[in-house]
C-alpha positions in Angstrom: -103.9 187.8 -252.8 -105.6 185.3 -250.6 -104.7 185.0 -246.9 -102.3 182.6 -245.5 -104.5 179.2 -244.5 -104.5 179.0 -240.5 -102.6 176.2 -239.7 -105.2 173.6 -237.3 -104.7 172.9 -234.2 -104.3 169.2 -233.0 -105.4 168.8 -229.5 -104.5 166.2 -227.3 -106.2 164.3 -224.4 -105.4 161.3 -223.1 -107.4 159.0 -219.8 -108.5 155.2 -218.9 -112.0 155.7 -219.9 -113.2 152.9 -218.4 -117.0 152.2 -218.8 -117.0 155.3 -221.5 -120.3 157.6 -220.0 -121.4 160.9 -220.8 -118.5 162.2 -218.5 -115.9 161.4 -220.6 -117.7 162.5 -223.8 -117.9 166.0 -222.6 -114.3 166.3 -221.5 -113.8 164.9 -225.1 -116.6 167.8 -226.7 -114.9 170.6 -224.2 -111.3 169.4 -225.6 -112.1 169.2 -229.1 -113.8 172.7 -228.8 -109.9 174.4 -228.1 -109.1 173.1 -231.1 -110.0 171.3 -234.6 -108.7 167.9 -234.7 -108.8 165.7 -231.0 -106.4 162.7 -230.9 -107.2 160.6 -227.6 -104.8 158.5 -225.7 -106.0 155.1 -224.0 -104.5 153.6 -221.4 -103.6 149.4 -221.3 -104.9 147.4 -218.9 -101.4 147.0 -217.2 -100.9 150.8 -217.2 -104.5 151.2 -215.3 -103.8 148.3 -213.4 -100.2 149.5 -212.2 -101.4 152.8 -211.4 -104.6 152.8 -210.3 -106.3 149.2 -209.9 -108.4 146.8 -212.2 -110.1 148.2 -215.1 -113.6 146.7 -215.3 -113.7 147.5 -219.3 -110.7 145.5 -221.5 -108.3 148.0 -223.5 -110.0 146.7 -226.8 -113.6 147.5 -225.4 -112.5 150.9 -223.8 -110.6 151.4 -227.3 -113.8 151.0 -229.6 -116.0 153.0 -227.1 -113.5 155.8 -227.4 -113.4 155.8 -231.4 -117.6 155.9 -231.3 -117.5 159.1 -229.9 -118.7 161.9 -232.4 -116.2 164.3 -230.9 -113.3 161.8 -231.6 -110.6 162.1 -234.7 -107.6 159.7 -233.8 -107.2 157.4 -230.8 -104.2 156.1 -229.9 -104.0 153.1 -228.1 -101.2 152.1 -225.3 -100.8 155.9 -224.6 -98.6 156.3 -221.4 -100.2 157.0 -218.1 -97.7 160.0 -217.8 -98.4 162.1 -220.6 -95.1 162.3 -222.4 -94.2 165.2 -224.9 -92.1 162.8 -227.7 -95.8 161.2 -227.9 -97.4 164.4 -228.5 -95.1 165.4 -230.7 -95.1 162.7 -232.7 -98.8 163.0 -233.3 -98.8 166.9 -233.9 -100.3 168.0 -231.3 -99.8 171.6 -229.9 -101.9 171.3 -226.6 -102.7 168.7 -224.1 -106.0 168.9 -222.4 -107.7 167.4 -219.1 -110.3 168.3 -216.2 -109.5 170.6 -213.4 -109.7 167.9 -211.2 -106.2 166.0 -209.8 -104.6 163.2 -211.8 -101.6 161.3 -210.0 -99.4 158.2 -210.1 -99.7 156.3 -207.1 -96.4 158.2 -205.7 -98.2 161.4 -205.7 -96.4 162.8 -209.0 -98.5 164.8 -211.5 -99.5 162.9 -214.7 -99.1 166.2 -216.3 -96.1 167.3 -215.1 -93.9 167.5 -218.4 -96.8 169.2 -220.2 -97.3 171.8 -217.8 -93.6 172.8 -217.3 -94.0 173.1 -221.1 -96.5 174.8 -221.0 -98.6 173.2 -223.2 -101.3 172.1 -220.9 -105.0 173.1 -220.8 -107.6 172.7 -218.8 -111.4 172.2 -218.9 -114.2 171.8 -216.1 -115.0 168.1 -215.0 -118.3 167.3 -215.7 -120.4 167.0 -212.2 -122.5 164.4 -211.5 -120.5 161.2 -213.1 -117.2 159.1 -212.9 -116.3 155.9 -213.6 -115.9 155.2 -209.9 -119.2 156.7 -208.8 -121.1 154.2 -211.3 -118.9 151.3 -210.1 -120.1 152.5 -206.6 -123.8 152.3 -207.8 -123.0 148.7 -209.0 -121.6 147.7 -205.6 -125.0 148.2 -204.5 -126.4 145.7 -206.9 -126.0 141.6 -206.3 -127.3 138.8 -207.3 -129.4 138.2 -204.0 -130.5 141.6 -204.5 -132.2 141.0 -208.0 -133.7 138.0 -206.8 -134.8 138.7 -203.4 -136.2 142.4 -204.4 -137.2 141.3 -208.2 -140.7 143.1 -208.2 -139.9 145.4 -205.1 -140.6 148.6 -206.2 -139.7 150.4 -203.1 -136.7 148.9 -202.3 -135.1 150.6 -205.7 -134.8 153.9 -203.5 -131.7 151.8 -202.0 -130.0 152.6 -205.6 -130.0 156.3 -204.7 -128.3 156.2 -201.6 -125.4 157.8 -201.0 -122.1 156.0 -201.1 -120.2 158.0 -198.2 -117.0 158.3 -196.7 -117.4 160.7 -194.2 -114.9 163.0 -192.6 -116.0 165.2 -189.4 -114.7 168.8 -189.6 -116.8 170.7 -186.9 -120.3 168.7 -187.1 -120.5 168.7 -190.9 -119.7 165.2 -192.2 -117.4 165.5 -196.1 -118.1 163.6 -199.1 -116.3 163.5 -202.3 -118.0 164.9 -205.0 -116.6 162.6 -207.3 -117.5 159.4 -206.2 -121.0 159.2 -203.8 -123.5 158.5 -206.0 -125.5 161.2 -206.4 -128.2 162.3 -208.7 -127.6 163.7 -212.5 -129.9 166.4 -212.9 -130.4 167.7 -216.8 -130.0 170.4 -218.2 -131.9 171.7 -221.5 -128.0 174.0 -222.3 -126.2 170.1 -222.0 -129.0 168.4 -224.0 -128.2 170.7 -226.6 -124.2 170.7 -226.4 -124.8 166.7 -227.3 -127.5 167.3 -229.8 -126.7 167.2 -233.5 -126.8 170.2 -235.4 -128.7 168.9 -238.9 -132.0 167.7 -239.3 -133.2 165.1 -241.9 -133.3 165.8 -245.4 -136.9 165.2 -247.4 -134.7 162.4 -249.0 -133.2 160.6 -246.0 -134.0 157.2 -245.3 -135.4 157.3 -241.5 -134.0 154.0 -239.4 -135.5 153.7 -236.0 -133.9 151.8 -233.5 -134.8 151.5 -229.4 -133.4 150.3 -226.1 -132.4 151.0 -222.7 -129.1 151.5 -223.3 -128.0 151.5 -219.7 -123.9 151.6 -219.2 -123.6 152.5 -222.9 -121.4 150.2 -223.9 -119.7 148.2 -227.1 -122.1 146.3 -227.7 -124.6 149.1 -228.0 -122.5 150.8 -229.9 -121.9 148.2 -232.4 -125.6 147.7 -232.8 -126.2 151.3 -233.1 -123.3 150.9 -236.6 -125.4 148.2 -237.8 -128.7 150.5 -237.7 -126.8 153.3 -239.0 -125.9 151.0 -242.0 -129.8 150.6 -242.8 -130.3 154.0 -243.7 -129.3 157.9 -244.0 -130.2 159.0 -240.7 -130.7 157.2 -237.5 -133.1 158.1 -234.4 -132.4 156.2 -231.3 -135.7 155.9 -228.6 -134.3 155.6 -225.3 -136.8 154.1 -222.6 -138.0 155.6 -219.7 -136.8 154.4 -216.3 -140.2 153.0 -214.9 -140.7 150.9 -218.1 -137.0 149.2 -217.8 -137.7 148.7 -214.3 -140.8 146.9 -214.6 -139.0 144.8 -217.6 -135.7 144.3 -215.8 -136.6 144.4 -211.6 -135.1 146.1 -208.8 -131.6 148.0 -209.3 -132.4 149.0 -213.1 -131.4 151.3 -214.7 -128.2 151.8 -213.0 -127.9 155.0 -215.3 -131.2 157.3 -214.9 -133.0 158.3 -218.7 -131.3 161.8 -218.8 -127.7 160.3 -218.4 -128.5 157.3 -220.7 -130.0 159.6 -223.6 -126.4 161.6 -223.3 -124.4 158.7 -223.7 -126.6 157.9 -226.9 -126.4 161.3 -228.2 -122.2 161.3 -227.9 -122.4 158.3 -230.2 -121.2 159.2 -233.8 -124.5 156.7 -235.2 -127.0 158.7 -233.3 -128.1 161.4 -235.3 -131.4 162.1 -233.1 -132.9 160.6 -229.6 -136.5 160.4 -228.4 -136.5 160.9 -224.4 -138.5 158.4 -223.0 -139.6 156.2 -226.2 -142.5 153.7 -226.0 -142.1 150.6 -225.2 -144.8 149.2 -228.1 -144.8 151.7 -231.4 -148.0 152.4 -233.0 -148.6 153.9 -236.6 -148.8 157.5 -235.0 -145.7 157.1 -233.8 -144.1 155.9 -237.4 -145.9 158.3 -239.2 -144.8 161.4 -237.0 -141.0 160.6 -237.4 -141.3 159.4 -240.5 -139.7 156.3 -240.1 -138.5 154.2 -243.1 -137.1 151.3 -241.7 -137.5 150.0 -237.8 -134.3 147.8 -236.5 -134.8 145.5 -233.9 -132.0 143.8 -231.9 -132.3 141.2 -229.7 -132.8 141.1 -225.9 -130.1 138.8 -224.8 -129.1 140.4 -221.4 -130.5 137.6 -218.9 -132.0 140.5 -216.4 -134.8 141.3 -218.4 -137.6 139.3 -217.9 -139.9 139.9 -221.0 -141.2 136.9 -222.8 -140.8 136.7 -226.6 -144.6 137.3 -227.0 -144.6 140.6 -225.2 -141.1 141.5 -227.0 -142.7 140.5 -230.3 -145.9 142.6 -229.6 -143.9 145.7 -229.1 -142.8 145.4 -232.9 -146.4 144.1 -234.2 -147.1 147.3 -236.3 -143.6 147.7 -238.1 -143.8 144.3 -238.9 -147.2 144.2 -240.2 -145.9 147.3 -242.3 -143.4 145.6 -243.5 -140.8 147.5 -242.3 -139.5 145.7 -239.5 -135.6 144.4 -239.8 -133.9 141.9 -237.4 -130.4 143.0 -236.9 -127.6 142.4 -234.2 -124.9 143.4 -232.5 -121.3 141.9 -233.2 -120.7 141.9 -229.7 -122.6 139.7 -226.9 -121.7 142.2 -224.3 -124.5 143.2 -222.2 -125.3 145.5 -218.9 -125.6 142.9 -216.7 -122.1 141.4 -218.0 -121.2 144.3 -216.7 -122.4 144.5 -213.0 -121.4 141.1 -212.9 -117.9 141.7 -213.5 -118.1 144.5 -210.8 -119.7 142.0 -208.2 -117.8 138.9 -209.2 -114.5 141.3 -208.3 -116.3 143.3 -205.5 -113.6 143.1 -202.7 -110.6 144.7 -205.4 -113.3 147.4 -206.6 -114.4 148.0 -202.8 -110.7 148.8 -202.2 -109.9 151.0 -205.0 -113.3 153.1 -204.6 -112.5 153.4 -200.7 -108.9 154.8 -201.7 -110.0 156.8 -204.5 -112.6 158.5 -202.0 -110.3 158.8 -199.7 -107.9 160.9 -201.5 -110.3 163.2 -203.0 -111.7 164.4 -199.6 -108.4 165.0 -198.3 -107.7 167.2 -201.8 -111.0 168.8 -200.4 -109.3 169.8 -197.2 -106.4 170.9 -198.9 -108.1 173.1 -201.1 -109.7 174.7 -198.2 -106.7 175.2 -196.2 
């Protein structure tokens, strides 16, 4: 007699994800991991905008980028801010799961109240090293003066790795949230890894190669990344080193440095593989050695880069004399600097809710301590 099939477990997790980054897809990998099927709920704009502030991603963007990630089954969209157990319940889900860090409505009340009195709430380590409002803090140092006063000023990028501080005096040591300075990512061969996918190509796979910068991982990239995927069986993304997109784009970029950038590729459910620091021009060494099929080329329509057509062209001058060059692009006209500019453009309401976020976590600091 065969034994009784286990019954899986649906897991649920629910957030804003607002400008979706590696952060979020490891929450989503750690929550997936206590369970075998993750359904994800996303906030509206008016619930993030109620509760918290502005959103600088719309609910359809932050939608998509959710459903892209690999570790993603079901997303549900509209998903209340406090996590209500009807809603899990009506999707099956035995177990709720966020960070260990402190989730609130603006009247102090838990978001996770009803699922913890239930007992039906899990929790899983916040990721260090990344939040939504950290990289909005990294944006705030960016303007449009900045870019075009600083353009080829290569020292004055060290500005980008300042610290965004609030400081608190306890004694004579000042306090800083961990959550939202903007500090330094620094990788680790065990997360690498965690990210990486587990197959390899077969002898019969069609090899697509496709590269970028892919800074702030957004739709767009994403969407371009499904149109690669299309061209073939398995799909390596190069992602470019920081010193070549900062000679091609100026001062402030990358806003995300290579290691965070090739984890935000790697959570993508089109990347199957990613080269760390991928040339900027490919040679025949470098086609033969992965054994690419097919090279996809998108277009370069975010206005900060300043490459002429010649020198983007050149880059591509061997796949296409191969033959195996293909023009494709992305659905969506999104693009980085779209972005920033939204953060700059509403500077003083993202000022604001950063100062307040900040503020909040350092006194949950002292609390803690107490």
């Amino acid at each position: 007699m065969s034994a009784p099939q286990k019954k899986p477990v649906r897991v649920w997790t629910d957030g804003c994800f607002d400008m979706m980054h590696w952060g979020h897809a490891n929450a989503l990998r750690q929550s997936k991991a206590l369970g075998d099927y993750l359904v994800v709920g996303v906030h509206s704009d008016a619930e993030i905008l109620k509760n918290k502030g502005p959103p600088v991603m719309t609910e359809k963007e932050r939608y998509e980028a959710v459903r892209a990630c690999k570790w993603v089954d079901e997303v549900v969209e509209d998903a209340p801010y406090v996590t209500q157990l009807d809603v899990m319940d009506k999707y099956n889900c035995e177990i709720c799961v966020h960070g260990d860090d402190i989730s609130t409505t603006p009247d102090g009340r838990d978001t996770y109240e009803l699922v913890k009195a239930a007992g039906r709430f899990r929790t899983v380590p916040r990721t260090v090293g990344v939040s939504t409002t950290q990289l909005v803090g990294r944006m705030l140092l960016l303007t449009k003066d900045h870019h075009e006063k600083y353009d080829n000023d290569q020292s004055a990028l060290s500005v980008m790795t300042q610290p965004n501080l609030i400081e608190m005096t306890e004694g004579s040591k000042p306090k800083q949230s961990p959550y939202t300075g903007v500090g330094q990512y620094l990788p680790t061969s065990r997360r690498i890894v965690q990210f990486s996918s587990k197959h390899e190509p077969a002898s019969t796979d069609k090899i697509v190669y496709i590269d970028g910068t892919f800074d702030l991982f957004h739709v767009g990239h994403v969407a371009i990344l499904r149109e690669a995927k299309k061209l073939g069986d398995y799909l390596i993304v190069g992602v470019l080193p920081d010193d070549v997109v900062n000679q091609k784009k100026g001062f402030g970029w990358p806003v995300m440095n290579l290691h965070e950038r090739v984890l935000s590729v790697l959570s993508c459910r089109y990347a199957d593989e990613v080269i760390i620091g991928a040339p900027w021009s490919l040679t025949e060494q470098f086609i033969k050695d992965q054994r690419v099929d097919v090279v996809a080329r998108g277009s370069i329509n975010d206005p900060a880069y300043k490459v002429t057509d010649d020198e983007f062209s050149d880059a591509f001058a061997v796949p296409k004399k191969l033959g195996i060059l293909k023009d494709i692009k992305s659905p969506h006209s999104i693009t980085t600097s779209d972005i920033v500019q939204r953060i700059i453009a509403n500077r003083a309401q993202f000022v604001a809710r950063n100062t307040k976020k900040e503020a909040k976590e350092i006194q949950d600091i002292h609390k803690d301590k107490t």
